[in-house]
Structure formats: structure tokens, C-alpha cells
C-alpha positions as CSV (number, residue, x, y, z in Angstrom):
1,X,28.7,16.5,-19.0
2,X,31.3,15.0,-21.2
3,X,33.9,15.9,-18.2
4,X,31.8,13.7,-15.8
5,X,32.9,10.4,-14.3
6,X,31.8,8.0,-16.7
7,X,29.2,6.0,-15.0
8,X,27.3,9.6,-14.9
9,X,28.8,10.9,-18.4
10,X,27.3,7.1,-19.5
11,X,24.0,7.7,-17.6
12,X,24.6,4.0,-15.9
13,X,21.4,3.5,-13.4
14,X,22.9,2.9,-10.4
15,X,25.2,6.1,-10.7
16,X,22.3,8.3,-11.3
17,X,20.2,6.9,-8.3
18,X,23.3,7.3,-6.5
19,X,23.6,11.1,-7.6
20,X,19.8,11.5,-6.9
21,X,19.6,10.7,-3.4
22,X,23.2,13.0,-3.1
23,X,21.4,15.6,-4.4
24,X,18.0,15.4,-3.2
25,X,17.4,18.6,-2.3
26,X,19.1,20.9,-5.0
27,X,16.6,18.4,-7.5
28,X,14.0,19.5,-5.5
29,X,14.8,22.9,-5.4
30,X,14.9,23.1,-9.1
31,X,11.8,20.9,-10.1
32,X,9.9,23.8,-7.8
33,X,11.1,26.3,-9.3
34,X,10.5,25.0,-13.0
35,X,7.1,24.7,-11.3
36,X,6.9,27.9,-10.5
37,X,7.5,29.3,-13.6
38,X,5.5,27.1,-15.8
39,X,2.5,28.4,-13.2
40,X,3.3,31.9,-13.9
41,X,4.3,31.8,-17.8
42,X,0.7,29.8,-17.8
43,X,-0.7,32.5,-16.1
44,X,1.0,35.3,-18.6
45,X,-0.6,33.0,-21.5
46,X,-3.8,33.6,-19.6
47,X,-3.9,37.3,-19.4
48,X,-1.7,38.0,-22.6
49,X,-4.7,35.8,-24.6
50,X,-7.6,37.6,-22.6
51,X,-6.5,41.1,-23.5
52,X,-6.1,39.9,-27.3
53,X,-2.4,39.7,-27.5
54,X,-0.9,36.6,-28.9
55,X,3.1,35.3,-27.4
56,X,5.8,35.1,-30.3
57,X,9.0,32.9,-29.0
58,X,12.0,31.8,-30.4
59,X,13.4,28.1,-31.3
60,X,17.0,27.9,-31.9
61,X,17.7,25.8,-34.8
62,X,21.1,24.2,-32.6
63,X,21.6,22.8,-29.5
64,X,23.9,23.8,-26.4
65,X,26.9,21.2,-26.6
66,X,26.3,20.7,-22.7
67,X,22.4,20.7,-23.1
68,X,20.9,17.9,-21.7
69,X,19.6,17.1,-25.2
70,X,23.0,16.3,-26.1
71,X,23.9,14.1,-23.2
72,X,20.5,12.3,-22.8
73,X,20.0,12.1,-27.1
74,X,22.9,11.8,-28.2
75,X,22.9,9.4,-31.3
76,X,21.0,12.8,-32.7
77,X,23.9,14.2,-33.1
78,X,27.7,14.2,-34.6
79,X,29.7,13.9,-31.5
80,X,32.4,11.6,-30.1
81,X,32.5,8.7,-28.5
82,X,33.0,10.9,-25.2
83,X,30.1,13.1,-26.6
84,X,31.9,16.0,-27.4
85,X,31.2,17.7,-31.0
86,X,32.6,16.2,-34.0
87,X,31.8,19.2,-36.3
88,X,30.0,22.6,-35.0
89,X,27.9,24.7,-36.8
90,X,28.3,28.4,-37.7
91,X,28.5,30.8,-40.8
92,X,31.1,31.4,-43.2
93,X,33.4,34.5,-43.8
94,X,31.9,37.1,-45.1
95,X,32.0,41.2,-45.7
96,X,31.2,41.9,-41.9
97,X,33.3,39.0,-40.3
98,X,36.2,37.7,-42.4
99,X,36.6,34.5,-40.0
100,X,33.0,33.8,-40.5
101,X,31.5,32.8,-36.6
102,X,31.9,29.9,-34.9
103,X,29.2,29.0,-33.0
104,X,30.3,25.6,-31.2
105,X,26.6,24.2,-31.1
106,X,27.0,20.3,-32.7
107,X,26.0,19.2,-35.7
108,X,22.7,17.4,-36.1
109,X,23.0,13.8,-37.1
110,X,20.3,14.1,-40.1
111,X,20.3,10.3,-40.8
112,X,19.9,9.1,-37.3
113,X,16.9,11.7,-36.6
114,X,15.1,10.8,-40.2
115,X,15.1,6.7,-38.9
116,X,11.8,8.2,-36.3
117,X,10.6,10.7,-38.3
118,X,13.0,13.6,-36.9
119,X,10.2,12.9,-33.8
120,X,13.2,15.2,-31.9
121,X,12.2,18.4,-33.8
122,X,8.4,17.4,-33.6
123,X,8.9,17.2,-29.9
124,X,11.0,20.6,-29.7
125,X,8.8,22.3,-32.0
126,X,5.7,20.9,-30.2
127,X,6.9,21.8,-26.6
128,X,7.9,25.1,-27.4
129,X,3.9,26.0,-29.5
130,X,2.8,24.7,-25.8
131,X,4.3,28.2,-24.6
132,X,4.0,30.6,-27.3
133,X,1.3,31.2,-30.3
134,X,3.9,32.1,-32.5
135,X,7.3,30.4,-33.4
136,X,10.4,32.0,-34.9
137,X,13.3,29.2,-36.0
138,X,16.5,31.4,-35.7
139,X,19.0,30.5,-38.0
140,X,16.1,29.2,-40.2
141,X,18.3,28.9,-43.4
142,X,19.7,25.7,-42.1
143,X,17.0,23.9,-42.7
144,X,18.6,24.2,-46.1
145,X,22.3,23.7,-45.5
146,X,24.7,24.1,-42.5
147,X,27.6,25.7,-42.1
148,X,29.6,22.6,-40.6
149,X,33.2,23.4,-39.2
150,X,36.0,21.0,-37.7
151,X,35.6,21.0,-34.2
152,X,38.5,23.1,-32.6
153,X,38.7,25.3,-35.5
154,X,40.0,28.3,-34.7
155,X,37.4,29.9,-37.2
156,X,35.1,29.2,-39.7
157,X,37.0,29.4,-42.7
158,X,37.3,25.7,-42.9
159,X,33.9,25.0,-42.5
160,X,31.8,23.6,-45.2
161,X,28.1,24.1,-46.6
162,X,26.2,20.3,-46.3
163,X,22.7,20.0,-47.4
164,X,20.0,19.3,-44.6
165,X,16.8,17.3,-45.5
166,X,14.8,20.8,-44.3
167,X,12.0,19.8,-46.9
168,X,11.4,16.0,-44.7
169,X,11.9,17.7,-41.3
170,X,9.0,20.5,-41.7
């Protein structure tokens, strides 16, 4: 989204009416087939909780740098003026990957989120324990510290551990 003229990239209100009424029917296309799935993932809740059997899902800790999270939230996270990552997140060398990993997801902006009462992850958390009975945070250990890395780091090495306020967030 970063890419995108600006009046889009900016979400201005006229371009995005302009870009709805383009693209009416590929919207509508996809808000029925959302539909559709919620509908049939309700219906798999359904069955799954009738027969006894309780739905475990995941929550990634990060967020896909093009998500629309990212481009509709973005003072929740470290990113550009032109909303591209500041800093990305991923692990530090180590015995089975000398570079460490870059993952390329951007950094939370801890400060900006604790101003509401990180009501972000309360929504996340919330919307995903609307699907599933039981939640799994991968890449929980960052709700201790982060690996933070320069964006366009060619690895990981000169990334940096930086505390996270885990303890306020859960």
C-alpha cells in the first residue's frame, strides 16, 4: 500500500469513494466470500463444540508490513512517513542460523499503543477468541523483548534486543 498513489496510500475520502465505486464488484465479491466463510467456520464451531472438541488457533505476535492493520493503524507502529518499516522484527544469530532471521514484520510502536490501553491487542486478541477456544501467541517471548533490526538489513546480526511492556499488554 505504501506504493499507492497518495491520495489512496493517505486514505483521503474522496479517493477511496472514488476507488469504491471502480471496484464495486471485486468488493463485493470479496465481502461474500468472507461471508461465506465466517458462515461455515461458525458452522465448524457448531459441530466441533457438539461432538466435545474444542478449536485451538494461532495469533501471530507481528503484523504483515502490507496488512491492512498497518496502513489503516499506523501510528501503532515504527514506520515511515511513507509507511514503510522503520525497524523489523526477527531473532538473533544463533547455533542453527548464524545470520539470525529476518522476518520483515514492523515493529510495534509500544508507547503509542499503551496511550489506549494497547485496545489494538485487546481487539486482535478478542476477534481471534471469537473463532477459536483456544489461543496460541506465536513468538510469545516478545512479549518480553524483540529482536528489532534496521530495516534493509541484510540480516539480523545488527539487530538489537528492546524490552516490550508484555506485563501492561496482557
Amino acid at each position: 500500500w505504501w506504493s499507492w498513489p497518495e491520495p489512496l496510500r493517505e486514505r483521503e475520502p474522496a479517493a477511496l469513494r472514488r476507488l469504491r465505486h471502480e471496484r464495486v464488484a471485486r468488493i463485493e465479491q470479496v465481502r461474500a466470500e468472507q461471508f461465506a466463510f465466517f458462515v461455515q467456520w461458525r458452522r465448524l464451531q457448531d459441530y466441533a463444540h457438539a461432538h466435545g472438541v474444542r478449536l485451538f488457533g494461532d495469533l501471530p505476535f507481528y503484523i504483515g508490513p502490507m496488512s491492512a492493520e498497518t496502513w489503516t493503524d499506523r501510528e501503532q507502529f515504527q514506520l515511515t512517513p511513507e509507511g514503510r518499516p522503520a525497524a523489523v522484527a526477527g531473532v538473533p544469530p544463533d547455533y542453527f542460523c548464524e545470520g539470525g532471521q529476518v522476518w520483515g514484520n514492523p515493529l510495534y510502536d509500544w508507547t503509542a499503543m499503551g496511550r489506549d490501553g494497547f485496545a489494538f491487542w485487546r481487539a486482535r486478541v478478542r476477534a481471534q477468541l471469537g473463532r477459536v477456544d483456544l489461543l496460541r501467541v506465536d513468538h510469545f517471548r516478545a512479549f518480553a523483548a524483540h529482536w528489532a533490526i534496521p530495516a534493509g538489513a541484510p540480516d539480523a546480526r545488527g539487530g538489537r534486543w528492546c524490552p516490550t511492556p508484555g506485563h501492561e499488554v496482557l
